[in-house]
N, C-alpha and C positions, 0 to 999 in steps of 0.2 A: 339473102332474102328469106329464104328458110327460118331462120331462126329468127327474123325480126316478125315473120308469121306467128309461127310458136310463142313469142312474148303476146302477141295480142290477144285481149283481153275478149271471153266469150261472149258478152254485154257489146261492144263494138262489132264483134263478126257480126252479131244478130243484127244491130244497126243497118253497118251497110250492104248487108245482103237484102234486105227489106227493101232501101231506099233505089236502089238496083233496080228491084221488082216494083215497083210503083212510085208515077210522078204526084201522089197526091202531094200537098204542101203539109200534113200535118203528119208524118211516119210516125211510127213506134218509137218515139226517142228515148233513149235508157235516160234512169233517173240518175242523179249525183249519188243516189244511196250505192247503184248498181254498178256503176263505175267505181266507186269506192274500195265496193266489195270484190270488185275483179282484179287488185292488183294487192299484190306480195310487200312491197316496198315503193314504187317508183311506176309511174303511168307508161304506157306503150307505145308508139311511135302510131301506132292509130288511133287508139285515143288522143296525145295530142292535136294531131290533124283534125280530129273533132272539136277539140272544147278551142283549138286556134279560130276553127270554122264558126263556133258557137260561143259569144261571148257570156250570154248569159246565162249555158250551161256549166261551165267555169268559174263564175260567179257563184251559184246553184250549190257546185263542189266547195267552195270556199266558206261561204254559209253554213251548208252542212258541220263542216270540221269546226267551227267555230262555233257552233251549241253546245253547251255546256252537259248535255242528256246525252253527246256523241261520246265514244269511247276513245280518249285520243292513244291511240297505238303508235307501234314506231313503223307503221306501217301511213298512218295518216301525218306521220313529219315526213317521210322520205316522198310523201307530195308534195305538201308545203315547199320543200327545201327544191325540189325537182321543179316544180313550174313556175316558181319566182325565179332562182338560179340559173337551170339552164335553159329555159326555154321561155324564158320574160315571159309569164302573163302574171300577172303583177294582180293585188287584190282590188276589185275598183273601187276602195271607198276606203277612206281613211279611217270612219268608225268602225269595220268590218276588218281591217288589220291591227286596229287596234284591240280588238276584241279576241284575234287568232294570238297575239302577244301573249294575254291573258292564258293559252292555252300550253304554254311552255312551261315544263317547271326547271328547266335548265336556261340559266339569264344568257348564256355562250350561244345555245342554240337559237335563243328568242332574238338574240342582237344579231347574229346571223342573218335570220328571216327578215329581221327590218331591213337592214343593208341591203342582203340580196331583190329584196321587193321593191327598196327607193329606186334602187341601178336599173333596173325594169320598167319604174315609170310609174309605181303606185302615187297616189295622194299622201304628204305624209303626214302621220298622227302628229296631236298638239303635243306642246314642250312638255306635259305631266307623263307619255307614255317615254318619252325619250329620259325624262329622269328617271322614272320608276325603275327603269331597265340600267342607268348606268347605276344607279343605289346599290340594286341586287350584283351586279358586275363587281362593285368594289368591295359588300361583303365579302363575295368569293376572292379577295386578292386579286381577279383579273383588270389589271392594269392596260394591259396590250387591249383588251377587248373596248376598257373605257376609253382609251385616244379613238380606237377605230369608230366607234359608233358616234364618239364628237365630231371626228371630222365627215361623218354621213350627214349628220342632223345640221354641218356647217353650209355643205353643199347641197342638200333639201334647202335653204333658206328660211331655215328654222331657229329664230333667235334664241339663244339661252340665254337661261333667268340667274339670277343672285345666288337660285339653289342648287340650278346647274353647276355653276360655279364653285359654292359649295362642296356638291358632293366630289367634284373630281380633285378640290383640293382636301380633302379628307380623306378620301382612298390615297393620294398621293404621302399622304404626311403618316399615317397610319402606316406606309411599306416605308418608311422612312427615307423616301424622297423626297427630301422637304427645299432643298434646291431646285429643282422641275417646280415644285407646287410654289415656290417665291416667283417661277418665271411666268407661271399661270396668271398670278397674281396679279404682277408686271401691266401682263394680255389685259386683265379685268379692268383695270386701273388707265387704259391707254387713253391719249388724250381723243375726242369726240365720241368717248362710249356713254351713252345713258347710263351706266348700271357703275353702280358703288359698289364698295366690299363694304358689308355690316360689322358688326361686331361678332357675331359668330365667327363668320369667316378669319378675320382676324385673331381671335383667338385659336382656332385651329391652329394656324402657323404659328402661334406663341406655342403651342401645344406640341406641335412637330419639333419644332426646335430646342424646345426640354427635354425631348425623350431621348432625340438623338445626342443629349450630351454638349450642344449647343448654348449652353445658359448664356452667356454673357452676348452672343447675336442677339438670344429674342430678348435680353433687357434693351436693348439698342433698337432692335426693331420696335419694342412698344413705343420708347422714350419719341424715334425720329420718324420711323417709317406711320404708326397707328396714331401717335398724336397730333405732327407735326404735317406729313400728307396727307392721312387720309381723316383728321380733324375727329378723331374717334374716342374719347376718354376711356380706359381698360376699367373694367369693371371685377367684380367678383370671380368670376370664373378666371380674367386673366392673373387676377395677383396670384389666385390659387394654382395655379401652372407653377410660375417661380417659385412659389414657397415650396410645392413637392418636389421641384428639383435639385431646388437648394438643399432642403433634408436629402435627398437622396444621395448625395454628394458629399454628406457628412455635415456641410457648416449649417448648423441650425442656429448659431447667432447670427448670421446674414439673413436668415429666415426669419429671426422672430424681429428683426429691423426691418424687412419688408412688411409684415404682416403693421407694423409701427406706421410704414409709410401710410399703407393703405386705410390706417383709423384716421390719418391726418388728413388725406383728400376727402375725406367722408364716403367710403367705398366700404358697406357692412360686410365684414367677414361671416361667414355661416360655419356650422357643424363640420363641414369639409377643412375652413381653415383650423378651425380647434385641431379636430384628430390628424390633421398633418403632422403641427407642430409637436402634439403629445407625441404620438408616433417616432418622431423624429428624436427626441430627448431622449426617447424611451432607445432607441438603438444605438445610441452610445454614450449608455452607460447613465443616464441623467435623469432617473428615475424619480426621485425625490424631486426637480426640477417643472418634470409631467407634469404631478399630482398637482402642485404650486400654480403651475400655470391655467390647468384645467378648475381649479377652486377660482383661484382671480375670475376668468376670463366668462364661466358661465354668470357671475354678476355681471360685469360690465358689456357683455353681449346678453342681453334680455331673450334673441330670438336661441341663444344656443346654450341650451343646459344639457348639451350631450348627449350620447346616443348608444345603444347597447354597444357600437364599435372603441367609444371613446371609453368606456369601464372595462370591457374585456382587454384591449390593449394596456392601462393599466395593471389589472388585476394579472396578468401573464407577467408582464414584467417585472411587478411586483415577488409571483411564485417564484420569478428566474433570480431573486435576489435574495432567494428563500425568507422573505417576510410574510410568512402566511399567512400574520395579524390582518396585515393592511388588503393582503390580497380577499381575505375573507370579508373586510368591512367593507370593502368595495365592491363584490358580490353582492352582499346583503343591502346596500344602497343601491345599487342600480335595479334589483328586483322591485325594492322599496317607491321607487320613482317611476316606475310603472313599462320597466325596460325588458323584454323578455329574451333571455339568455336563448343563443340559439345550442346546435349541438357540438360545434366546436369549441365554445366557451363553457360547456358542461364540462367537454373533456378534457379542458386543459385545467380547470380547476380538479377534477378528479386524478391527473397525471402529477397536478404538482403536491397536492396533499398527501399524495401514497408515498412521494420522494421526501416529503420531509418528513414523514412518521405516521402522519394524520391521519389516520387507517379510517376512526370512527367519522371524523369531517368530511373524510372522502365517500363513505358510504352516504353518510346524509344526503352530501350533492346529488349522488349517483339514483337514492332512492326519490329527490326532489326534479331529475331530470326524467324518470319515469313517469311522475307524476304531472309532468308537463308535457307527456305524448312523446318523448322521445324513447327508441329503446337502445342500451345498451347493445353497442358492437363486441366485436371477438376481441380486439385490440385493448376495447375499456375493460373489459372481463379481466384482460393477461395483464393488466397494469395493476387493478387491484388484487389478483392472486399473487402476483410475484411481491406486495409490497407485504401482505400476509404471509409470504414463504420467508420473506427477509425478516421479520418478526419470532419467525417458526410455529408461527399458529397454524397450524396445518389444518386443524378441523375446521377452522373459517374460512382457509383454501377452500377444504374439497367441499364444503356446503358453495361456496360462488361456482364451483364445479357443476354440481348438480343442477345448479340456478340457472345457468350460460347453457347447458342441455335441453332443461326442463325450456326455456325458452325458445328452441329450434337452432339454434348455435352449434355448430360443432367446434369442439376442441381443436386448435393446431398445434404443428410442431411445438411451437413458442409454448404455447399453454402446457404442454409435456415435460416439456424441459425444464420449464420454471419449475414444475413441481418432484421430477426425478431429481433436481438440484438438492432442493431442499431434504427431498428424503435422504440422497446419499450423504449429507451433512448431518442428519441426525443417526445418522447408523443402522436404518429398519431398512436392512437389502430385500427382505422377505416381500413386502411394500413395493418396492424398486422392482419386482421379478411380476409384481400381481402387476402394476403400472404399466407399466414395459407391453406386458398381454395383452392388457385393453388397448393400447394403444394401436400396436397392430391390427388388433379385430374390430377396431373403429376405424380402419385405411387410412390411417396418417404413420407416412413410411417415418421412419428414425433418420436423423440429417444426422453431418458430421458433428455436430454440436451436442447431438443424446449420444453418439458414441464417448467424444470429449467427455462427458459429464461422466459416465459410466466409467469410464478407464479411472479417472480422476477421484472420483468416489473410491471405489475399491481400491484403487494403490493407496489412498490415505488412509484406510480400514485397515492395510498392510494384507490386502487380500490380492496381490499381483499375479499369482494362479489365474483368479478369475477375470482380475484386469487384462492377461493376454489374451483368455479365452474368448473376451470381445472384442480385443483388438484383433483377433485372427478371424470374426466374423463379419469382421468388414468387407471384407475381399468379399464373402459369397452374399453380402447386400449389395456389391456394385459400388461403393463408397470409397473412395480414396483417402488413405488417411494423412493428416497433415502434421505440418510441424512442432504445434500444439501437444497433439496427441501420442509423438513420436518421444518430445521433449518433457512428459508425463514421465512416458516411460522410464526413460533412460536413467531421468532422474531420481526414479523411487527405485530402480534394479541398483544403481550404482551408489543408494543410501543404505540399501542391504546387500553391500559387497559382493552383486552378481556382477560386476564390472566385465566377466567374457560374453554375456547374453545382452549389454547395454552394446559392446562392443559390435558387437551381431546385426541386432538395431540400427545404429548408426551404418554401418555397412550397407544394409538394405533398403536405408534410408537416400542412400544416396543411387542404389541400384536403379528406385522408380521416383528418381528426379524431384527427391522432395529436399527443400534447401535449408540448411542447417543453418541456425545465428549464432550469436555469441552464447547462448541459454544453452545451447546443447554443448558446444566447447567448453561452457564451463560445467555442467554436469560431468563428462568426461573427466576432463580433469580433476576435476575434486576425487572422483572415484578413483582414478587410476592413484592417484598420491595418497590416498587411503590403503591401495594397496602396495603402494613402493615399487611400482609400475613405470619408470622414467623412458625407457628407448619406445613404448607405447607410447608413450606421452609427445616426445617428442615429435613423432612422426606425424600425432595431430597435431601439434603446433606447427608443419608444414602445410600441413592438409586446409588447416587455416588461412594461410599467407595464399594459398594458391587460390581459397573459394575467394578471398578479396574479403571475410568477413573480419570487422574491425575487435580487438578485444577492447573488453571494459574494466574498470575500475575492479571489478571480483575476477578476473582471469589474472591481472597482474596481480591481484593479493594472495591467489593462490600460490604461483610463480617464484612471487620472492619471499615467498616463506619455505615453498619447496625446494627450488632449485641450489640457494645457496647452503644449504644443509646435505646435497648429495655432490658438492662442487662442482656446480654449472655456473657459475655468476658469470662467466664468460658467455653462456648461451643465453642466459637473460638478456645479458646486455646487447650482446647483437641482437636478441627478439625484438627489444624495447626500441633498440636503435632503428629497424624495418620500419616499423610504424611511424615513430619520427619521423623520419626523411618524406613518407608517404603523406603524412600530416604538412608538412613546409611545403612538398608539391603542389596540394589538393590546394592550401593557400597562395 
């Protein structure tokens, strides 16, 4: 008793101590504002007994939470939730719960509140609140919430409509349930129902049953179930299901024979059916085929002369077949036709220009997608620097440098590396040491990739001093070096006959678990038979057999140029034999 004292609300003590003291009929009675304000989450065991007492003071509270000028707290749901739920007083008006719905911005809680307030006894909202709420419901994926709140709105005696129907077979086919959503249907379709499936509907399930890989059900259900029961002829949107399925599956001659069918029932294909089919050609391999079909097809379809998506799909597939020609007059035409390139079709035209040479094309683009309010990212930046480092135009690098700065960009890793690449290929380490500084003192830490580059650089300058000197500064950047950069090594120590320190390497290599292929066994080797090295050699050609790394074509050319000249042919041959056996196994 205590503590259910303590829970009540200061606004109710004042109440009924008042009501105590005087039989007038009109007391002090707290407002809805005042009771609102006296509780934390959840109403009082004397408040209840008030608003049980006072209907129209609970009404008053309902009202209140339901203006839109109230502040809804989670303190004004754990009411809502608390006097519909557990203690039934339900809202008295259907427009007044419908309007608290309105107040939810979580559709779980909202469908909550309606269930818990029908099971109570409210009036229930018309069938638009009860869709709105399972709409939001199947946005979120929640499935379980949309059967629950149907079979509320079944047993309120609330009939659903065509879109009811709809919506829950479209959450259903969308989580790719599309057997539940056919058994929906079934429900929709039962003999003495008013309500027909439309053609929306219908298509959905055509819809569901594409995604899920179903093709050949939903050609069967348009042909028997849409034509034949439900007297519906498939329209545009349906052929367009099959035909994206079809291409996704690979057969785009089954595709471009449906899109055939559907010019023969007089069913106009749109912009959807064009870029399907382009699309579809276009991913395997039938590029020249697109282009063909998209020249035909905007004649003989008047409503479809394509769309920025049907030119960039081209013009990409185009780059990827390094035709730049075509990929450029197809650029130029769909700008020309008044199609405005958005910022992924900038930057695939500026990604593939740099990759075929097209340095100055690319910049064109790059300055005509400025010019169109887009601005260049770090990515587009590092794709035209590196195709300028590939070039070795350095000074038109480091000007896109300053550009990419000058703009608010900061350089990354990638943008460093591209351009330490390039320096250590031309030989200006001086450069390489100024680069290196800034980069640090811009906070963009060095990956294993600027170490790679550095070690790689310098062993090929034949400056392997200095190449270790940053392979030994790896450890104190926290960087683990890899097999890459181990395989650098070994290789340029055991090209200058330090084969005891490549030795070393490989030893230590294997100390912190870094995993050696056939690239380092054959570095080895080559060095050790450079120096007439065989019982070392040997012992790697165990050390091999044990990692399970397979030799290659340059391990055996080594081998049998080596070994039968120190008289091993006998060890070759059981080498070569291990492998065999392993090779017939593995088969």
């Amino acid at each position: 008793m205590a503590s259910t004292r303590r829970l009540a609300s200061p606004a109710v003590h004042k109440l009924l101590s008042h009501r105590r003291l005087s039989s007038s009929p009109t007391p002090d009675t707290p407002t809805a504002a005042a009771l609102l304000d006296g509780h934390a989450h959840a109403p009082s065991a004397d408040t209840l007994s008030l608003l049980g007492a006072s209907p129209g003071l609970a009404s008053e509270l309902y009202a209140l939470i339901a203006e839109p000028s109230h502040a809804f707290t989670p303190a004004s749901r754990g009411v809502l939730h608390s006097l519909a739920a557990r203690h039934r007083i339900p809202p008295p008006s259907a427009s007044l719960l419908s309007e608290l719905l309105a107040r939810f911005s979580s559709p779980a809680d909202a469908a909550s509140f309606l269930r818990d307030s029908l099971a109570a006894g409210a009036p229930a909202p018309d069938i638009s609140a009860f869709n709105s709420l399972l709409s939001a419901l199947g946005r979120a994926g929640n499935l379980r919430g949309m059967a629950e709140l149907f079979t509320s709105m079944r047993d309120a005696s609330v009939q659903p409509s065509v879109v009811t129907y709809g919506i829950l077979l479209n959450g259903l086919c969308k989580a790719g349930r599309v057997r539940e959503a056919r058994k929906v249907l079934d429900g929709m379709s039962r003999p003495g129902s008013d309500i027909r499936p439309d053609i929306v509907i219908l298509n959905t399930v055509v819809d569901g049953l594409c995604k899920t890989g179903r093709l050949q059900e939903a050609v069967v259900f348009v042909d028997e179930k849409m034509r034949r029961v439900h007297r519906c002829e498939p329209n545009t949107v349906t052929y367009n299901c099959l035909v994206n399925a079809l291409c996704r599956v690979g057969d785009v001659g089954m595709a471009c024979e449906m899109v055939g069918r559907m010019e023969k029932e007089g069913v106009a294909p749109n912009v959807v059916t064009m870029n399907t089919i382009v699309g579809g050609l276009c991913r395997v391999g039938r590029v020249g085929a697109a282009l063909d079909f998209f020249r035909e097809k905007r004649t003989a379809w008047p409503e479809c002369r394509g769309n920025a998506v049907t030119y960039s799909t081209l013009a990409s597939a185009f780059l990827h077949c390094n035709n730049v020609g075509m990929a450029m007059e197809l650029f130029r035409e769909m700008v020309d036709q008044g199609h405005q390139p958005d910022a992924v079709m900038y930057f695939t035209m500026i990604s593939g220009l740099t990759q075929a040479g097209r340095l100055e094309d690319a910049c064109t683009i790059a300055t005509s997608m400025k010019k169109a309010g887009f601005k260049l990212d770090t990515k587009a930046y590092n794709i035209l620097i590196g195709g300028y480092c590939r070039k070795k135009r350095l000074h038109e690098a480091y000007e896109l440098l300053a550009e990419m700065k000058g703009s608010g960009l900061k350089p990354d890793v990638y943008t460093y590396n591209t351009l330490l690449s390039c320096l250590c290929k031309t030989g200006d380490f001086s450069a390489v040491d100024e680069l290196l500084g800034k980069m640090i003192d811009d906070g963009c830490q060095p990956s294993v990739v600027t170490f790679s580059t550095l070690v790689h650089g310098y062993c090929k300058a034949g400056k392997t001093d200095e190449a270790l000197r940053i392979f030994r500064s790896m450890y104190e950047s926290g960087i683990q070096p890899n097999t890459i950069i181990y395989n650098t090594l070994i290789d340029f120590l055991c090209k200058s006959r330090d084969v005891g320190l490549a030795t070393k390497l490989f030893d230590e290599m294997r100390e912190n678990n870094v995993r050696a292929n056939v690239t380092t066994y054959n570095a080895l080797l080559k060095g050790l038979q450079g120096k007439n090295m065989p019982e070392k050699a040997f012992e790697l050609m165990e050390q091999m057999k044990d990692a399970r790394c397979t030799p290659d074509y340059v391990t055996m050319e080594v081998l049998m140029e080596w070994l039968p000249q120190i008289g091993e042919t006998q060890r070759l041959k059981s080498f070569m034999q291990q492998w065999n056996q392993k090779d017939n196994h593995m088969m």
